[in-house]
C-alpha positions as CSV (number, residue, x, y, z in Angstrom):
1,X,178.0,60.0,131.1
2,X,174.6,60.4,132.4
3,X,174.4,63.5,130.6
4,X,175.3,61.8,127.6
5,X,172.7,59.1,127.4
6,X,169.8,61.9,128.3
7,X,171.1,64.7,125.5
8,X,170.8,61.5,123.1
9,X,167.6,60.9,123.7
10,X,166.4,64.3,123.4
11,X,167.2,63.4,119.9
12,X,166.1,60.1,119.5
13,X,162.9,60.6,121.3
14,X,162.3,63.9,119.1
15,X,162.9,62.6,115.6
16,X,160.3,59.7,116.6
17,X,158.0,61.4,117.5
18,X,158.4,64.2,114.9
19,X,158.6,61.0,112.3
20,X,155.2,59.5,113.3
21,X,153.7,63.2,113.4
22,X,154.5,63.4,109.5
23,X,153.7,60.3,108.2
24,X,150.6,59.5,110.5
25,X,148.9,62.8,111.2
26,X,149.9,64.4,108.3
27,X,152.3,67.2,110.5
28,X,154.3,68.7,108.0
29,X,155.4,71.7,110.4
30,X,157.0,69.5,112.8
31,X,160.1,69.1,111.4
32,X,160.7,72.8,110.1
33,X,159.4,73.4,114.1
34,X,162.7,71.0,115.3
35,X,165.0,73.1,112.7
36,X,163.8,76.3,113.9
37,X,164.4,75.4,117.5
38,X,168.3,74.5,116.9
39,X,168.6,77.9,115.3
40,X,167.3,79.5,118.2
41,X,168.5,77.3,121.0
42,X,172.2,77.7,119.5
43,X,171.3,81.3,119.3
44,X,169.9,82.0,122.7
45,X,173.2,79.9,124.0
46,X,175.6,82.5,122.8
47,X,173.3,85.5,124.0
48,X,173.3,83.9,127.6
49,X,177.4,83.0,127.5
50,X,177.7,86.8,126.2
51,X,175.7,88.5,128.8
52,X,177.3,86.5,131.4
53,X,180.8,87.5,130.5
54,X,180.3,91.2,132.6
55,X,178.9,89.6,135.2
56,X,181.0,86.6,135.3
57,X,183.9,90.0,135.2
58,X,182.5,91.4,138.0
59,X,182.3,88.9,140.3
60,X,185.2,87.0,140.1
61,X,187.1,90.2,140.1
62,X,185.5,91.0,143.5
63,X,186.1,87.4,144.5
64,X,189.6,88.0,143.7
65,X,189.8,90.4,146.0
66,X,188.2,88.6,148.8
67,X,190.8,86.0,148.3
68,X,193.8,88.0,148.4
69,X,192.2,90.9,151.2
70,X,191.7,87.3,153.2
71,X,187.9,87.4,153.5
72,X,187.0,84.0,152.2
73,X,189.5,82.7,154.3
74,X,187.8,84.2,157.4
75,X,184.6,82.8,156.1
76,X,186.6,79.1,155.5
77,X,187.3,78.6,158.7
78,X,184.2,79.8,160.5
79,X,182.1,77.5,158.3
80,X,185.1,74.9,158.8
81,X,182.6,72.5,161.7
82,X,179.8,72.3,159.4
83,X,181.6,72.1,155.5
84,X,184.3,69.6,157.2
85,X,181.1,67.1,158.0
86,X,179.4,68.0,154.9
87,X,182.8,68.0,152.4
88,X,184.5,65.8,154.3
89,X,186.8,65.5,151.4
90,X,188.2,69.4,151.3
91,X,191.0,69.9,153.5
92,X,190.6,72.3,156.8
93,X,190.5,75.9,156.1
94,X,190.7,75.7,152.2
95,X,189.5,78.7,150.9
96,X,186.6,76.9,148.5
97,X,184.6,76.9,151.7
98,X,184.3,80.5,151.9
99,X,183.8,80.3,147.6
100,X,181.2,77.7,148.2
101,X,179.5,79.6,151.1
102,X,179.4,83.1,148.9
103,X,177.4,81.0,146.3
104,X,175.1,79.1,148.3
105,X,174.1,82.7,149.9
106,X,173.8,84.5,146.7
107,X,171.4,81.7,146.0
108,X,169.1,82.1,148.8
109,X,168.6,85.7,148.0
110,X,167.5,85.0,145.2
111,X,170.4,86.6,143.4
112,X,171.0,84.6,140.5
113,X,173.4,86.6,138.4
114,X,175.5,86.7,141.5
115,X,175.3,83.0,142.3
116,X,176.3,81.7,138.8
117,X,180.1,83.2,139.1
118,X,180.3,82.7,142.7
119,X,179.7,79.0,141.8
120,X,182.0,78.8,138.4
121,X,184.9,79.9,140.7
122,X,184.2,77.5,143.7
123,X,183.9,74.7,140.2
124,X,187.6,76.2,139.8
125,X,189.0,75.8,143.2
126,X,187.9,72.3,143.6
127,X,189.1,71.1,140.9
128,X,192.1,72.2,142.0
129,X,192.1,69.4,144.4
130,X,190.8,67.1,141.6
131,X,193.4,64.1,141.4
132,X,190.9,62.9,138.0
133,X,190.6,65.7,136.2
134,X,187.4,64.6,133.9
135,X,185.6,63.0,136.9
136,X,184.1,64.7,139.7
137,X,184.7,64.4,143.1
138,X,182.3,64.2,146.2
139,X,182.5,67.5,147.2
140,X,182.0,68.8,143.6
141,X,178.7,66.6,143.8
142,X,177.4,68.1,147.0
143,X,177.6,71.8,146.0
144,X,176.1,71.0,142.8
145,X,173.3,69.4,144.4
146,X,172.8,72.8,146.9
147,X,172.9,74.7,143.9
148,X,169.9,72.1,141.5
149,X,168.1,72.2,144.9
150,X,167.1,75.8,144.9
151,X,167.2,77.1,148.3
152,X,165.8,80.5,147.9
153,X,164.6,82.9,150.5
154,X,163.7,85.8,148.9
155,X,161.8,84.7,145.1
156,X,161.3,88.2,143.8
157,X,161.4,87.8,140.6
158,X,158.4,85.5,141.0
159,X,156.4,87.6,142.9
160,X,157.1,90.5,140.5
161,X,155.7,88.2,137.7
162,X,152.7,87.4,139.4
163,X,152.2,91.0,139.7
164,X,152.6,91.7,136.6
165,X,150.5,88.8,135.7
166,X,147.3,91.2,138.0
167,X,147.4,88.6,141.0
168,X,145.5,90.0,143.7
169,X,148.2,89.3,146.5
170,X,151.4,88.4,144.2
171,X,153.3,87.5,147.4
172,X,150.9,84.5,148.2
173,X,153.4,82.1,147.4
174,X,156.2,83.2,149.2
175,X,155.5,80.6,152.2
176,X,155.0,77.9,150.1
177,X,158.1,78.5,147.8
178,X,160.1,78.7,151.2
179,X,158.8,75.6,152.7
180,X,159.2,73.8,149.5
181,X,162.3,74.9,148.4
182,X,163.7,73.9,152.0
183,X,162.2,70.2,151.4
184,X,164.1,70.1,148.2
185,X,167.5,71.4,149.8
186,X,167.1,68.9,152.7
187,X,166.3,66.0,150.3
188,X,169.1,66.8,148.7
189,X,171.8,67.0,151.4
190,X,170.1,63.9,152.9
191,X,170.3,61.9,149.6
192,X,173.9,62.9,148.4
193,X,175.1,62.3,152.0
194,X,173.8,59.2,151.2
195,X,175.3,58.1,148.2
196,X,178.8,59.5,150.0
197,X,178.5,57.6,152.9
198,X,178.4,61.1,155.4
199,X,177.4,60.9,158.7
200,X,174.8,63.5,159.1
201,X,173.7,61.9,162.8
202,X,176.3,64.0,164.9
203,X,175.9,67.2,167.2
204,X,177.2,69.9,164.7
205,X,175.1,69.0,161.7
206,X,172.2,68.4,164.2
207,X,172.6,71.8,165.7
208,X,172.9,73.1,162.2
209,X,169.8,72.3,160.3
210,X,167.7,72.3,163.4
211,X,168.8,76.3,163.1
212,X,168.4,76.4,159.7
213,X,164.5,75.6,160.2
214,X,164.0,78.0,163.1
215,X,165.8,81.1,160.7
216,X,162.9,79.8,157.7
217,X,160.3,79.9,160.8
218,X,161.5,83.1,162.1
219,X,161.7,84.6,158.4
220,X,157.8,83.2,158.0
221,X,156.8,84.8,161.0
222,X,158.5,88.4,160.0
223,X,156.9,88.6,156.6
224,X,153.8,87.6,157.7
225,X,153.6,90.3,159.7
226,X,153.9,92.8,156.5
227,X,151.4,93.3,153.6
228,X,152.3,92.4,150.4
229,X,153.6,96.4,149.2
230,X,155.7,96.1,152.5
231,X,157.2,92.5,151.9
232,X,158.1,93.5,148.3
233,X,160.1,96.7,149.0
234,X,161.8,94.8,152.1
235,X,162.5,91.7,150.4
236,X,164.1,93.7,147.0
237,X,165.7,95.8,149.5
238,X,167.3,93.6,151.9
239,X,169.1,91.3,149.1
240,X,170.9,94.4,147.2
241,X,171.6,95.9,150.2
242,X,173.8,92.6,151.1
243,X,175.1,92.3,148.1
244,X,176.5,96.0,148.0
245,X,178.0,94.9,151.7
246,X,179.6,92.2,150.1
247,X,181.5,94.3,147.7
248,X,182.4,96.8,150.1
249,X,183.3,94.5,152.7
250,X,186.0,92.9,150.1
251,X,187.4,96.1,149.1
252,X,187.8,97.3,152.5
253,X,189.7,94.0,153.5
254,X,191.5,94.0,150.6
255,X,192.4,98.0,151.8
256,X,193.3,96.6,155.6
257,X,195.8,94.4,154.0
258,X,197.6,97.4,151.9
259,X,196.4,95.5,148.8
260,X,195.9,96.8,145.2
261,X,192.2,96.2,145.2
262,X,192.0,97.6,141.3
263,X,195.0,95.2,140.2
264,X,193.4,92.7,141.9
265,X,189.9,93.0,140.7
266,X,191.4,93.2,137.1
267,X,193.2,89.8,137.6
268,X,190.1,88.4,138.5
269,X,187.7,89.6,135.8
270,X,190.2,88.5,132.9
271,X,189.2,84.9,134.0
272,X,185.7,85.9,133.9
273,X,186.4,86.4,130.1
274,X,188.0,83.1,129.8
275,X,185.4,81.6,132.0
276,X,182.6,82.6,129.7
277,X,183.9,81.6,126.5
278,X,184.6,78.3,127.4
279,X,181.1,77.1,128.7
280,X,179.7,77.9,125.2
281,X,179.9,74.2,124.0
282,X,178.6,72.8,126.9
283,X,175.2,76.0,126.7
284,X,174.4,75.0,123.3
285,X,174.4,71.4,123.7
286,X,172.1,71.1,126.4
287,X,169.7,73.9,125.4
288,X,169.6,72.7,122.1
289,X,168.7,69.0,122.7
290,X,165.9,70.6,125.3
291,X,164.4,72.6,122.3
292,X,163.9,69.9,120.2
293,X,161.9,68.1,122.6
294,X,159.7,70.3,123.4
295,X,159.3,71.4,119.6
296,X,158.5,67.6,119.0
297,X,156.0,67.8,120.9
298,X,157.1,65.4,123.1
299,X,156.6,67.3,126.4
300,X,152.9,67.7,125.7
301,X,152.9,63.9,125.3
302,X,154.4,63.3,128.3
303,X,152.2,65.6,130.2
304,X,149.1,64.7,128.7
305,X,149.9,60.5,129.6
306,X,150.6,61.7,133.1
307,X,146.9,63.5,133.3
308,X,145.4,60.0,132.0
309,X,147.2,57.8,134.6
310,X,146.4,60.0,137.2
311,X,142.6,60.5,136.5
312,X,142.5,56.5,135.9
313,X,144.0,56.0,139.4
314,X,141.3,57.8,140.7
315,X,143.3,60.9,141.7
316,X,143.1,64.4,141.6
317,X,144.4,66.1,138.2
318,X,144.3,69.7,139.1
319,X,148.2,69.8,139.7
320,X,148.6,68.4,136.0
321,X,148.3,71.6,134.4
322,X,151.5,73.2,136.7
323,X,153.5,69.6,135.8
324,X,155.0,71.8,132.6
325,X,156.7,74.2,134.6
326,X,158.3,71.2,137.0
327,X,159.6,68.9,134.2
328,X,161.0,72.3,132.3
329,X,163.0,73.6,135.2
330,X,165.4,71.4,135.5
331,X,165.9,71.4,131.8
332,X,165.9,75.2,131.5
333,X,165.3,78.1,133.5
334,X,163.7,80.9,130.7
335,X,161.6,77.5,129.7
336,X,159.9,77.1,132.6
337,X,159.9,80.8,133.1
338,X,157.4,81.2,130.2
339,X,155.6,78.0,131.0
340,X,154.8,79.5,134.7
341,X,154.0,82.6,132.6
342,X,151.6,80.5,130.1
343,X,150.0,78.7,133.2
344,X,148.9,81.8,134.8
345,X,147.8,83.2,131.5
346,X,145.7,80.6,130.5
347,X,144.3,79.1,134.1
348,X,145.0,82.6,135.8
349,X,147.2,84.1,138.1
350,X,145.3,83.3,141.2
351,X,144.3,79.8,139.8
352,X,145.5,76.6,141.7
353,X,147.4,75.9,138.4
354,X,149.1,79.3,138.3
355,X,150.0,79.9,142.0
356,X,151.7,75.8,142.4
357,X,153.3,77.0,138.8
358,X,155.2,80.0,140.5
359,X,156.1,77.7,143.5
360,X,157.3,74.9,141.1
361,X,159.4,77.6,139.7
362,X,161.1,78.7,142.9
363,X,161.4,75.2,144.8
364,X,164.2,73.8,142.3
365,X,166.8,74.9,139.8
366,X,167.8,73.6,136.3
367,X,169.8,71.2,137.2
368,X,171.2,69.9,133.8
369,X,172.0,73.8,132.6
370,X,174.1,74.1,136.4
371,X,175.2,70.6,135.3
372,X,176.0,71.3,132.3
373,X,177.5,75.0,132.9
374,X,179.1,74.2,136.4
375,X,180.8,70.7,135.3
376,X,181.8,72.0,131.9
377,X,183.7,75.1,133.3
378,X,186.1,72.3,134.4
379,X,186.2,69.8,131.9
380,X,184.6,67.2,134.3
381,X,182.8,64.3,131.7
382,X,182.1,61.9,134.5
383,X,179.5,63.1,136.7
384,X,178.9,60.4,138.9
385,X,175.8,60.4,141.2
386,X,175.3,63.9,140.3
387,X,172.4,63.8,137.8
388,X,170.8,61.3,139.8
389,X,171.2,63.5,143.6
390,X,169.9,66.4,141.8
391,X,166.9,64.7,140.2
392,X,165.9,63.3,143.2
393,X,166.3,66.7,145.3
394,X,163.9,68.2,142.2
395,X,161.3,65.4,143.1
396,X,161.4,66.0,146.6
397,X,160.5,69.6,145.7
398,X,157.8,69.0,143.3
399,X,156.4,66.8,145.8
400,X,156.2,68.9,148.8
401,X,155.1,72.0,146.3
402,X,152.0,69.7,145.4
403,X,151.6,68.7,149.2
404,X,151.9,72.0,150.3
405,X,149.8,73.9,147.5
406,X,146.7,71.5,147.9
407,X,147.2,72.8,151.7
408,X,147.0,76.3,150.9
409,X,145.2,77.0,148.2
């Protein structure tokens, strides 16, 4: 429902504004602007369901495979100590765990046309054990929240951008997207657990995030021991080469238990199809009310009134010009893509602006397109606490990215 309510007043807020643009200032593009956008939000919608669909293919058919060759039920019940305290409503062992695991992994290495049909297939198995089909359960809320929180470990696509963009040391930001990112995820967990009433005080989940922060620290320490050519090539290099281990490591399950890994994969990539298809709807609502806010003009409104309350407070306003990129990304990914882009452009790529752009963009995710693509997989309408968790995960990480920016750069 929450989702509801904000994709209304897109709309709402956009014809206003749009409305008092023509008859007050005399703005008679504004309205052909709006028209344009839902052409070409509806547009870029299909293009994204339709170059999901091989990838979506792909991995569920290796996924498949997993499941049947017994590998993500291996991975279930090692990660049983830690998911039973954190999904306390998934039974023992179930398979999702290993699903959920794959995702969240995928995730950290940055690997984000992996991640998506890892996730759409953990959607799947938990609603499986959905008693209320069009409202989501606890656990459903959870992962969501790991996934809008952006725990990422290895950003290389935003250190190849900066690079691009003729940074002097592109990889600058790679501590301050990890330390920021991991603010954001533990904000997260924290929160939802929360709002679910889950203990986090006990040994396991204790033992758990305290190693969690010493791998970030020990992953800090390694890379700051390379230059940035070195920390590029290792970085890119370490995530495919996982990701190719994955695959082979289901197939050769899959061969230890005499099973038809090609049948198998085939049965999985038909859903992949089917998967695809249906989240259509649900892309080109949500990217379609986001385009005609920002070709309203109301996200330059809403930036600019931040910049005046801040500077009448008496505080800083250098961060203002990076707020674009924050508010974007958990509307849309490509958005705030091109507004890190345009931030570097037009303040630099080494600019205070441009490098807490770039960690904006790799502290959190878009949380209404996982919402909206993750929840509409299903059929799920009522999402609970989810918008709210999420949001408040994104805050956490646009917060410590300020906090953490003003102390580096």
């Amino acid at each position: 429902m929450v989702l509801y309510y904000i994709w209304i007043a897109f709309f709402i807020i956009a014809f206003v504004i749009a409305t008092v643009r023509l008859v007050f200032m005399g703005d008679v593009e504004v309205f052909p602007a709006i028209m344009n956008s839902t052409f070409d939000s509806s547009k870029a919608a299909f293009e994204i369901s339709l170059g999901l669909t091989g990838v979506l293919s792909l991995w569920l058919g290796i996924m498949k495979i997993g499941e049947k060759g017994g590998v993500v039920n291996v991975l279930a019940k090692v990660l049983s100590p830690v998911f039973t305290r954190l999904f306390p409503d998934i039974p023992k062992g179930h398979p999702v765990t290993g699903s959920i695991f794959m995702n969240v992994a995928a995730n950290m290495l940055g690997l984000d046309n992996a991640a998506t049909p890892l996730g759409l297939r953990a959607m799947e198995q938990l609603q499986e054990l959905n008693t209320k089909k069009d409202t989501a359960t606890n656990p459903m809320i959870m992962f969501l929240v790991l996934n809008t929180s952006g725990l990422t470990l290895i950003p290389v696509s935003i250190m190849v951008y900066r690079a691009q963009m003729g940074a002097a040391q592109p990889t600058d930001i790679f501590v301050p997207i990890l330390l920021a990112t991991f603010f954001s995820t533990l904000a997260g967990i924290v929160v939802t657990s929360i709002y679910q009433r889950i203990n986090l005080l006990n040994r396991t989940m204790l033992l758990t995030l305290g190693g969690m922060s010493a791998v970030v620290a020990g992953i800090i320490w390694g890379f700051a021991q390379m230059d940035k050519a070195q920390m590029n090539v290792v970085s890119t290099s370490v995530a495919n080469i996982l990701l190719m281990l994955i695959i082979v490591v289901f197939i050769l399950a899959g061969m230890r238990k005499k099973l038809n890994v090609y049948d198998a994969f085939i049965e999985g990539a038909k859903e992949g199809f089917t998967t695809a298809v249906r989240i259509i709807p649900y892309l080109v609502a949500i990217l379609v009310g986001i385009g005609v806010f920002r070709a309203s003009g109301a996200m330059d409104m809403l930036i600019d009134g931040i910049k005046w309350l801040v500077s009448t407070l008496g505080g800083n306003t250098d961060f203002v010009g990076a707020l674009p990129t924050a508010f974007m990304k958990p509307l849309s990914g490509s958005g705030a893509r091109g507004m890190m882009v345009d931030a570097m452009t037009t303040y630099g790529a080494d600019s205070f602006v441009g490098r807490l752009a770039c960690v904006f963009q790799g502290s959190t995710d878009t949380t209404f397109y996982i919402l909206a693509v993750y929840f509409g997989s299903v059929g799920i309408r009522y999402t609970r606490h989810a918008v709210a968790c999420g949001l408040l995960a994104d805050l956490a990480g646009i917060v410590a990215a300020i906090a953490i920016c003003y102390m580096f750069f």
